[in-house]
N, C-alpha and C positions, 0 to 999 in steps of 0.2 A: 220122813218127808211130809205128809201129812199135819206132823204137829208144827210145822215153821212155815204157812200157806205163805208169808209176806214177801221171799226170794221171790217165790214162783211166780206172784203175780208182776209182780215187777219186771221179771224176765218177759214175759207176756207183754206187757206194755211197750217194751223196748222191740220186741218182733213187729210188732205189727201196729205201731208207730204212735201210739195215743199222745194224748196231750200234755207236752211238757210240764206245767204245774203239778197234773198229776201223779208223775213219777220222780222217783227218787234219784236217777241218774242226771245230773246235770250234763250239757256239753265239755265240760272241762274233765266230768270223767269218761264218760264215751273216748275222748280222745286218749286218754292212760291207758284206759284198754286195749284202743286197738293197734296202740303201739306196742302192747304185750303180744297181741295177735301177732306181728309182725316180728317181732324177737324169733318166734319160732323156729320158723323156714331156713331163717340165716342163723343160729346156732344148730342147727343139723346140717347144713355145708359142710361144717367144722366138726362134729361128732360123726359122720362116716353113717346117719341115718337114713340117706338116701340110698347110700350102697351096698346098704343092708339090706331093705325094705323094698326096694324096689320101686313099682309104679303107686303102689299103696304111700308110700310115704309122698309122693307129686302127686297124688290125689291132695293127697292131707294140706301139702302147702300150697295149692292155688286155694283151698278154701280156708284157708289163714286170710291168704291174701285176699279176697272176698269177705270175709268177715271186716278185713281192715278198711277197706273202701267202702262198706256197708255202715260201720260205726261213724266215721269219719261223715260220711254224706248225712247222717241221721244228725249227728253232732251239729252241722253247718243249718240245717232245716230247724232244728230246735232254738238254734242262736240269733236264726231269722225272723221264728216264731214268736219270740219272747222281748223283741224289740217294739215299743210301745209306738204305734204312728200318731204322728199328727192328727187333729180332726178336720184338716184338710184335706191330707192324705186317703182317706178313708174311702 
């Protein structure tokens, strides 16, 4: 972990919101992801991982789903971000 710092800070940037330019993740993949987020929850309907696991696993899938409207909103704020205004606008 130590010899590849460039994930880590990138993940870093994406928590705690820094500046679009800055980081590597555009809005177009924010949104891929957190429709992987969301994949989750609803292939474990279907795999019997709820009625395994219990309340552990509805922990695990509200914070899927949390993550998804986490990325999503971050997504929509960067897309906002990066739209150039007018010099009237300003």
């Amino acid at each position: 972990m130590t010899q590849c710092p460039s994930p880590l800070t990138g993940r870093g940037r994406i928590r705690l919101g820094g500046a679009a330019a800055a980081s590597f993740w555009t809005p177009h993949a924010l949104r891929v992801v957190s429709f992987f987020l969301l994949i989750f929850p609803v292939v474990g309907l279907f795999t019997g991982y709820y009625r395994e696991m219990g309340a552990v696993a509805i922990y695990q899938a509200v914070m899927y789903l949390f993550g998804f409207f986490g990325l999503r909103a971050l997504a929509r704020k960067r897309e906002t971000n990066s739209v150039k205004k007018e010099p009237t606008e300003r």
